[in-house]
C-alpha positions in Angstrom: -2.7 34.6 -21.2 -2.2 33.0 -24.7 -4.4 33.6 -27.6 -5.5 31.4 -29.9 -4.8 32.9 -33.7 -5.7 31.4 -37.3 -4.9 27.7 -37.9 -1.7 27.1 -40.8 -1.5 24.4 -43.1 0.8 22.0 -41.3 3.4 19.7 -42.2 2.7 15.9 -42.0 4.5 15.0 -39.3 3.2 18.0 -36.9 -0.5 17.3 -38.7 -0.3 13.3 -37.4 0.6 14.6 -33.3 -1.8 16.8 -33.9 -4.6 14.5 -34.4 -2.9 11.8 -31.5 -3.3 15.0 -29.0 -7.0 15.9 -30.6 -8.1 12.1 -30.3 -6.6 12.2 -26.9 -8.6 15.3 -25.5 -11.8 13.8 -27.0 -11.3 10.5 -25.0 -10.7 12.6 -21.7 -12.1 15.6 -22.5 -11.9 17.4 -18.4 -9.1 18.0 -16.4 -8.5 19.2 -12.5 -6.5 22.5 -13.1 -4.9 23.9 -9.7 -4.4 27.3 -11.2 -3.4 30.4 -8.9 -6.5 30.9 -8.1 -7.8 27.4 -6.5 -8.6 24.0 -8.2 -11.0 23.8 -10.8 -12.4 21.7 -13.6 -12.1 21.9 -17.3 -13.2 20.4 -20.3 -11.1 20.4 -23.9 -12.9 23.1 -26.4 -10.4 23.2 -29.1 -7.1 23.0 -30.3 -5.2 26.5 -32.0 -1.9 28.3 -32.4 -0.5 31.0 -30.4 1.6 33.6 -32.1 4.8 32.2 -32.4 3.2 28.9 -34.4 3.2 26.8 -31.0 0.3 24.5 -30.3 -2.4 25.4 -27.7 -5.3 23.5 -26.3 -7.8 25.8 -25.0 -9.8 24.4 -22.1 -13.2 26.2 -20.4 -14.7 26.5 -16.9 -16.9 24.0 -15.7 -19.2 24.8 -13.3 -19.0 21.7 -10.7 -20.4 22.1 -7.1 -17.6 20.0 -6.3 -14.6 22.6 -6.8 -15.4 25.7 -4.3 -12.6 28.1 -6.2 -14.7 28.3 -9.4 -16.2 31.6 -9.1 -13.1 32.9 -7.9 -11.4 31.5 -10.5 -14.1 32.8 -13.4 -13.3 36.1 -11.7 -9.8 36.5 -11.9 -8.7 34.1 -14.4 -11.7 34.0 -17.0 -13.7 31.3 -18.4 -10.6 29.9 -20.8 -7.7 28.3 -19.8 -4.5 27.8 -22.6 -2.0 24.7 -22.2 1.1 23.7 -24.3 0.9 20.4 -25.8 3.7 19.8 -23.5 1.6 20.6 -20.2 -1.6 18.5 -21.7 0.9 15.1 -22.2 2.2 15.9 -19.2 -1.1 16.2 -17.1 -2.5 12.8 -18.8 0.9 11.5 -17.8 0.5 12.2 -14.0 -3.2 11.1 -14.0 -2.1 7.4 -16.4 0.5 7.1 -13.2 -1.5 7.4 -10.1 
């Protein structure tokens, strides 16, 4: 699991997709996560770095009645739950196309 570590002064360019993603997570702040453990649902917290400088988003644990793996998830996996930028633009990809 990722961690998030203290934020760096960014170039421009990074600092601009940065703030597209951010605006983007606060539009549709939850997502349907099928993690190892069963589906669940999250919603965006906040945005960090992991230790090698890469963007992470850092989703928590909802808990819906609708998604019957939560506890288990909570259990094994946690409460938080780190994505790439990659993986978030590719998950509001999938949803915009079905």
């Amino acid at each position: 699991m990722k961690t998030l570590a203290s934020r760096k002064i960014l170039n421009t360019s990074s600092s601009s997709n940065k703030k597209y993603i951010q605006e983007l997570c606060f539009q549709t702040p939850f997502l349907v996560i099928n993690t190892s453990c069963g589906i669940g649902k999250y919603k965006f917290n906040k945005i960090g770095y992991d230790s090698n400088d890469d963007l992470i988003l850092e989703y928590i644990l909802i808990n819906d009645r609708k998604y019957n793996d939560t506890p288990n998830i909570m259990y094994k996996l946690g409460k938080y739950y780190y994505l790439s930028a990659q993986q978030v633009l590719y998950a509001f990809k999938y949803f915009a196309n079905t």
